[in-house]
MARVO-891201 format. One record per residue (C-alpha): residue in one letter; y negated, z, x. Coordinates in pm, whole numbers, padded with zeros to 5 digits, always signed. Each point is the difference from the previous one (the first is absolute). Example, Ala and Ser with C-alpha at 12.3 -4.5 7.8 and 13.67 -1.06 7.14 Angstrom:
<pts>
a+00450+00780+01230;s-00344-00066+00137;
</pts>
This chain:
<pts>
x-04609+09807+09045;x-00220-00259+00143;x-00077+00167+00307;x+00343+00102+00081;x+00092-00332-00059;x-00247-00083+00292;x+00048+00296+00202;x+00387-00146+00029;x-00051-00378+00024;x-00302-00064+00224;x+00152+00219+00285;x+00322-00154-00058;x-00170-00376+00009;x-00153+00080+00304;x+00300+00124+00178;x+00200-00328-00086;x-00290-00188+00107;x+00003+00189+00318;x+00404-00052+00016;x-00036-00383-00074;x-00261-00055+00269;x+00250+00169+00269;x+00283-00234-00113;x-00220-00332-00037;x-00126+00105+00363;x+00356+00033+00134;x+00095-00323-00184;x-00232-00223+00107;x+00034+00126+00401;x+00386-00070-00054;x-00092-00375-00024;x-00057-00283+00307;x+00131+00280+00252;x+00100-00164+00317;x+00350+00000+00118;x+00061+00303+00111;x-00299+00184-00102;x-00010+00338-00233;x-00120-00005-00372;x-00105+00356+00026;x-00333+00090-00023;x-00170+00315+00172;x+00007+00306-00235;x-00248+00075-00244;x-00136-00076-00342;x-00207-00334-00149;x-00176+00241-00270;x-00073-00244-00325;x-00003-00309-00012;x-00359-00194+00120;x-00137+00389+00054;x+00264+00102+00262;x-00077+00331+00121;x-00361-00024+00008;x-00035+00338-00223;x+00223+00134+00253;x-00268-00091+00297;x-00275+00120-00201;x+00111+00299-00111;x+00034+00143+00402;x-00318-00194+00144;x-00236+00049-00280;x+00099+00314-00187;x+00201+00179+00197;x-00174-00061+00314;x+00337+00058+00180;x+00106-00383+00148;x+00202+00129+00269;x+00230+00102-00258;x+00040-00344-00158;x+00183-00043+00279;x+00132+00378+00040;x+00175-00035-00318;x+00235-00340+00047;x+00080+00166+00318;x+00157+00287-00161;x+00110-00202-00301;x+00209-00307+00190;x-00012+00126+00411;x-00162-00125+00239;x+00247-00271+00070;x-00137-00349+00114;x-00321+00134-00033;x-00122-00225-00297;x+00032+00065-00396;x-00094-00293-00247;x-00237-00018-00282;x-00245-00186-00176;x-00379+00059+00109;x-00291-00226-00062;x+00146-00207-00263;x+00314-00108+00236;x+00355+00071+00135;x-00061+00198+00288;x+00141+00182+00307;x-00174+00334+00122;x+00098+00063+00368;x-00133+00328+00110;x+00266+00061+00345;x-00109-00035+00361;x+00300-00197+00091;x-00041-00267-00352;x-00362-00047+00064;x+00045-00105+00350;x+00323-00202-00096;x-00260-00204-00263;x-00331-00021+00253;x+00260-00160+00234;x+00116-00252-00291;x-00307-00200-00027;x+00180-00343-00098;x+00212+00236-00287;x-00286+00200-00125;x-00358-00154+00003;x-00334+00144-00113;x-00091-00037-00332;x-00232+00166-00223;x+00063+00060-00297;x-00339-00103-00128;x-00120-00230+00270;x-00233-00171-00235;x-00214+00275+00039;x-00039-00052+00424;x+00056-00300+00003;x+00331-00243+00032;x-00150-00214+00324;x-00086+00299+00169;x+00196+00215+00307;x+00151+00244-00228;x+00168-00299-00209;x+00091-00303+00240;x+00284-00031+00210;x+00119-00145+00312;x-00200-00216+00247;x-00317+00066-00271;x+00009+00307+00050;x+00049+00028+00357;x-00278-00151+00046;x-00267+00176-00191;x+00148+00301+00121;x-00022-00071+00326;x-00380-00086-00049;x-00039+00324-00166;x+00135+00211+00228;x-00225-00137+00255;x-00318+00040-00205;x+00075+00333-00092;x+00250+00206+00208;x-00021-00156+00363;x-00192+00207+00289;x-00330-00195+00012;x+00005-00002-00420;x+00023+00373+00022;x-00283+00041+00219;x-00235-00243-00186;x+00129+00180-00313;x-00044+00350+00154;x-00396-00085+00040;x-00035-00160-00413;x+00134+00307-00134;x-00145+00308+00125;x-00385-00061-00084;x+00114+00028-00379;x+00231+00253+00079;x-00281+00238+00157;x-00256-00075-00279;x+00293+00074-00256;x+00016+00339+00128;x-00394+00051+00032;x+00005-00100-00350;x+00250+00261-00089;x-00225+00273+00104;x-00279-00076-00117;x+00085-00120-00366;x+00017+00432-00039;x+00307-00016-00288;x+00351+00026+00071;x+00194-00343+00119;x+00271-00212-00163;x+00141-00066+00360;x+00218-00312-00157;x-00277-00176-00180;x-00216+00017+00308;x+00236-00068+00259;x+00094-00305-00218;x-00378-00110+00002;x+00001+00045+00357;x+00305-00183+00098;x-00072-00270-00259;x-00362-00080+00165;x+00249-00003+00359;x+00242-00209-00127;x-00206-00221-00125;x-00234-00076+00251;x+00239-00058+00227;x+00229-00248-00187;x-00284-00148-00219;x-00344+00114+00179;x-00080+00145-00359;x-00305+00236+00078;x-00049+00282-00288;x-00118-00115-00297;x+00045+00014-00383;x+00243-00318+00063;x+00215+00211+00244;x+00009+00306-00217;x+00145-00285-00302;x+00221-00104+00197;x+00119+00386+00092;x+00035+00059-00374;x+00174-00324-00067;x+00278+00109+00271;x+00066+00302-00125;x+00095-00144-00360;x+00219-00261+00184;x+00198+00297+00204;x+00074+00162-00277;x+00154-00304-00169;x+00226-00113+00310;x+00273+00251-00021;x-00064+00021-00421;x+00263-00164-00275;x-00060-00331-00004;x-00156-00019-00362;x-00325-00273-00032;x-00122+00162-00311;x-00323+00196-00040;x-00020+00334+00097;x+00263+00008+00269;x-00071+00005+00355;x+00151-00330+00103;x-00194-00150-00263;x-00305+00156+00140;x+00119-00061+00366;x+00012-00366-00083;x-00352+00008-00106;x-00129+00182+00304;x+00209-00282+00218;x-00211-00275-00168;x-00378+00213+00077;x+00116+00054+00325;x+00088-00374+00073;x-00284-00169-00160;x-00230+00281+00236;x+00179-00122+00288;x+00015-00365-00117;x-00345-00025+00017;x+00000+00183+00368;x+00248-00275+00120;x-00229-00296-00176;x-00279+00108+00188;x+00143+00002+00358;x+00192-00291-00104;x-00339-00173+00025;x-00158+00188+00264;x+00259-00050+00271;x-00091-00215+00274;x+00182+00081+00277;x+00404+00105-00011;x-00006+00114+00354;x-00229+00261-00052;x+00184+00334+00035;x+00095+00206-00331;x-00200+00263-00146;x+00239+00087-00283;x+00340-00069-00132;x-00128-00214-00267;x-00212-00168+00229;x+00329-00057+00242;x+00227-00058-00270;x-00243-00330-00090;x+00079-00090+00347;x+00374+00047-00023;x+00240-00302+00097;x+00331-00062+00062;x+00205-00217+00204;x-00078-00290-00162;x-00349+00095-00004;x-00022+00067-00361;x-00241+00263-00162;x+00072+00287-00253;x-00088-00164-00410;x-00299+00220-00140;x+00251+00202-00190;x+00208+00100+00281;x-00348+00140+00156;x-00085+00203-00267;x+00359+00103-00093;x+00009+00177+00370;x-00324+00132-00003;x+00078+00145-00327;x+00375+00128+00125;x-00148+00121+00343;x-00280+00194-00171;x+00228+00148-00243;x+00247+00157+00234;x-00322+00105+00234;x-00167+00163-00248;x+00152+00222-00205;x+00259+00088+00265;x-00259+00116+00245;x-00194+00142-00233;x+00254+00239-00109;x+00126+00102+00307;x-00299+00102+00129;x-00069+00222-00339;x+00327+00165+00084;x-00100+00076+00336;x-00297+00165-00113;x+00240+00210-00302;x+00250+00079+00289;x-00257+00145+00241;x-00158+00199-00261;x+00383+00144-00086;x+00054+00053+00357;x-00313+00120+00231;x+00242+00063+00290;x+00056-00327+00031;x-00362-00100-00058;x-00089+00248+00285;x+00216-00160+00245;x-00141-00355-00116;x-00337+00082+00040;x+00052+00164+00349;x+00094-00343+00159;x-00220-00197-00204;x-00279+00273+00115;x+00100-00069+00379;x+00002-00361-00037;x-00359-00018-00130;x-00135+00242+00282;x+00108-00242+00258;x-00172-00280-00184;x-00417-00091-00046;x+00036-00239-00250;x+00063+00059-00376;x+00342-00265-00057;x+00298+00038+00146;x+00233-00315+00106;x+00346-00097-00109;x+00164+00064+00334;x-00134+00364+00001;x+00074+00068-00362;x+00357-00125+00053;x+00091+00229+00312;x-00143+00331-00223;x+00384+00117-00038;x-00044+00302-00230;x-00229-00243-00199;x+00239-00257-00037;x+00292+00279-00095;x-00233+00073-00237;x-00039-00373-00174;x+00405-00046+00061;x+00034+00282-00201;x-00255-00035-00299;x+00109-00401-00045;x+00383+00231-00010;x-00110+00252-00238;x-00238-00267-00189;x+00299-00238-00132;x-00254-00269-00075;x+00246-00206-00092;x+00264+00140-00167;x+00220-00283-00029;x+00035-00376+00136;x+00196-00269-00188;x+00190-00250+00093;x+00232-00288-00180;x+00357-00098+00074;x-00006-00384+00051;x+00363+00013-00022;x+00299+00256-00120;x+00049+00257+00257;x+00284+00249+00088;x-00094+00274+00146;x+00316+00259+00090;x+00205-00110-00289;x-00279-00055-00302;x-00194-00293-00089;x-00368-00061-00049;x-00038-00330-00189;x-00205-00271+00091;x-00388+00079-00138;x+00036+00354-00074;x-00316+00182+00119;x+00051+00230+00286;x-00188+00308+00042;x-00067+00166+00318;x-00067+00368-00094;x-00186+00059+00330;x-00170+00307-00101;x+00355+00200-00025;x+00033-00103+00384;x-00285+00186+00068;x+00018+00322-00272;x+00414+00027+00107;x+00055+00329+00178;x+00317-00158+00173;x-00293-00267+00169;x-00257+00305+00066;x+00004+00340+00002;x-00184+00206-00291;x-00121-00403-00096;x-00271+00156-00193;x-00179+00163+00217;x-00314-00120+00214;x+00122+00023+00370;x-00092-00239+00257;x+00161+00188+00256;x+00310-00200-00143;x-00091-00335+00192;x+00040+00240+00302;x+00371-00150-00036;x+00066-00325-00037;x+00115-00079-00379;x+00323-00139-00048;x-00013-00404-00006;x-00018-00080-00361;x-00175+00314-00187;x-00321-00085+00041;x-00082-00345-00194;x-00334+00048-00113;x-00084-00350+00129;x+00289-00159-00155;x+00232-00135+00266;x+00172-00348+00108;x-00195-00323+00005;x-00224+00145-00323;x-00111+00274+00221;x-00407+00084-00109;x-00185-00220+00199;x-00255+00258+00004;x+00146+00287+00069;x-00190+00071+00358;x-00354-00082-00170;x+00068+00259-00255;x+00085+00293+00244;x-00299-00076+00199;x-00201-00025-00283;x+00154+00376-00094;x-00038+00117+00312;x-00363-00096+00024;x-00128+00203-00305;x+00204+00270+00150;x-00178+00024+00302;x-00379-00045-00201;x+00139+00262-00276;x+00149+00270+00236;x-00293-00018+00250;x-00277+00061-00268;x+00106+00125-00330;x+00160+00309-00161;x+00140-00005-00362;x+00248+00141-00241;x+00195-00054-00349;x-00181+00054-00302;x+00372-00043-00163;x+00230+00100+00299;x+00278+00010-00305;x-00091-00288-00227;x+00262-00170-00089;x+00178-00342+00125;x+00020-00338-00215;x+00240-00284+00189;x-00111-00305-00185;x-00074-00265+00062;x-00071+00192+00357;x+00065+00356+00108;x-00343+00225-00010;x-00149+00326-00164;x-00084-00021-00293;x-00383+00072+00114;x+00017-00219+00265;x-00037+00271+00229;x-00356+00142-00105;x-00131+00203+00313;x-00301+00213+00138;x-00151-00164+00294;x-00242+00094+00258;x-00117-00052+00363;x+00185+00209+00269;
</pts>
């Protein structure tokens, strides 16, 4: 009796739940319209109240392992109309926008829909990723010279490759099969941060690897501060990783002498930084940008390289062709390194990178905030509803590329159509990094193709999406020399 009882009323509680949460939605949007302005709100369901549709999420990205069809789905449920369905995701009223045409239409917004992340606390709220306006055109501009100009590439070119080539020594000689996305993360870790901390390897560095990894997990994570979730943990792998670097900045702090002496890494320049009025970045805006810089270096790079390695593996056609003009750039050289400038004029190499950062889909999704109600071909987005770009469908769309999932870089052969490929993000919040991190691909391309042979232990292991896309191994591979 009892369980019939239940069988009938907790399915029918949740449906009214899921009913009332629709209505309250379209309620409260109908409010403090301006004159003129719809009431209607994109299509879609809030799921229950506080949870949303967060079951929804999880149930394609972590057990079904299909995502594409979290989008797939609305598409066939509601059309693709304006190209955006509603929801609640992350423990807020949101907006998923998934079209070619919307995504553009909200990169080219920037005063309507601003960056925010939804758990900034855990990068850091003085840092680029969080400030706006003449703040942030400022740092960014600094940024993008330290780390993306010509002359940073080339001094950049020259840090990375010594670790780079003893990586892959190492590799051969440890005689077991390799985890290629633990060590490429060690690898790119010891780059990253020599370069924007001059952090040599050490037990400190290899803390400070660990404590990033808990904090990535906890940035895109519900926001819960309670034991044993990851934003809780995140939160406590922020605070290691600022007192580490607190202590870095206190001892150049009272070291430096001279402020005209030129910069030998970003936290080193961003000591230095001043603007207009000649003021200097606070000790927590330092550290929050070192912290936000490193993050989106890190695991992004790290990542895409893995994939590279997967995706040549899966393809040996492609690796063939790849090592042929890597091959006839290093018989016209003596010297071990190669430069920037030659790295970036390898064209099947760089078709290559364009096409495992496509494939990759690092990051899935970018959000943004509404600072103000916005009406958008006759529906309304209310003022602070989250807004998520669903860049990965851009790139996984077979009306953007043909046969999306398969590993061609013959593709870039034809220029892509202006607005399918965002991997970088796009408008004024476009990745200040995003030339460092091809070159940095590109490089290990050239060292891996020229010397090494390997293959899949797991060729079909399967695919987990969260809180980044990866094998479930983390792409475990043979490796030998050539």
């Amino acid at each position: 009796m009892w369980l019939a009882v239940v069988l009938v009323v907790v399915p029918l509680a949740g449906w009214l739940l899921w009913w009332w949460n629709d209505i309250w939605y379209e309620l409260m949007a109908s409010f403090g319209s301006s004159k003129g302005g719809s009431n209607k709100l994109p299509p879609g369901h809030m799921g229950l109240p506080v949870i949303g549709e967060m079951f929804t999420f999880l149930r394609y990205f972590k057990f079904l392992r299909r995502p594409d069809d979290y989008i797939n789905v609305k598409r066939r449920k509601y059309g693709d109309g304006i190209g955006m369905y509603k929801t609640h995701l992350f423990g807020r009223p949101s907006v998923i926008v998934f079209s070619q045409t919307a995504i553009k239409y909200v990169f080219r917004s920037e005063e309507s829909f601003v960056l925010e992340w939804p758990n900034v606390e855990l990068v850091g709220k003085t840092s680029l990723v969080a400030v706006h306006g003449k703040t942030h055109a400022r740092l960014r501009s600094f940024v993008s010279r330290s780390i993306n100009q010509p002359e940073a590439l080339r001094q950049i070119a020259c840090i990375v490759q010594p670790r780079m080539i003893s990586a892959l020594k190492s590799w051969v000689k440890c005689g077991r099969n390799i985890n290629a996305y633990k060590e490429i993360r060690k690898v790119t870790f010891e780059n990253i941060g020599m370069f924007f901390a001059s952090f040599e390897p050490s037990p400190t560095l290899d803390m400070l690897g660990e404590y990033f990894v808990g904090l990535i997990s906890g940035i895109r994570s519900y926001p819960l501060n309670i034991p044993g979730f990851a934003y809780h943990h995140g939160l406590q792998c922020r605070n290691k990783i600022i007192a580490i670097f607190r202590e870095e900045l206190e001892k150049r702090k009272n070291g430096i002498e001279d402020n005209d002496q030129p910069m030998k890494d970003l936290m080193d320049g961003l000591m230095k930084l001043k603007d207009e009025e000649g003021s200097q970045l606070s000790d927590m805006e330092i550290l929050d940008n070192i912290v936000s810089v490193l993050v989106a270096g890190y695991e992004s790079t790290s990542l895409a390289t893995m994939w590279a390695v997967y995706y040549l593996a899966k393809y040996p056609k492609v690796l063939q062709k790849l090592r042929e003009e890597s091959m006839s750039l290093k018989k016209s050289k003596s010297e071990e390194f190669v430069t920037s400038d030659e790295m970036l004029k390898m064209k099947y190499t760089m078709k290559v990178v364009d096409e495992t950062i496509r494939m990759a889909n690092v990051a899935a999704f970018i959000f943004r905030t509404t600072t103000k109600d916005v009406n958008y071909k006759g529906y309304k987005i209310p003022k602070g509803w989250n807004v998520m770009l669903w860049i990965r469908y851009l790139h996984t769309d077979p009306e953007n590329f043909n046969d999306p999932m398969c590993f061609n870089p013959d593709r870039w052969d034809v220029p892509m159509v202006p607005g399918t490929y965002q991997v970088f993000g796009g408008g004024i919040r476009i990745c200040a990094g995003n030339m460092l991190a091809r070159l940095q691909l590109a490089i290990f391309l050239y060292h891996l193709s020229t010397g090494y042979k390997w293959e899949l232990v797991n060729p079909d292991a399967k695919m987990k999406y969260l809180s980044h896309p990866k094998p479930e191994d983390g792409v475990e591979i043979t490796f030998d020399k050539l």
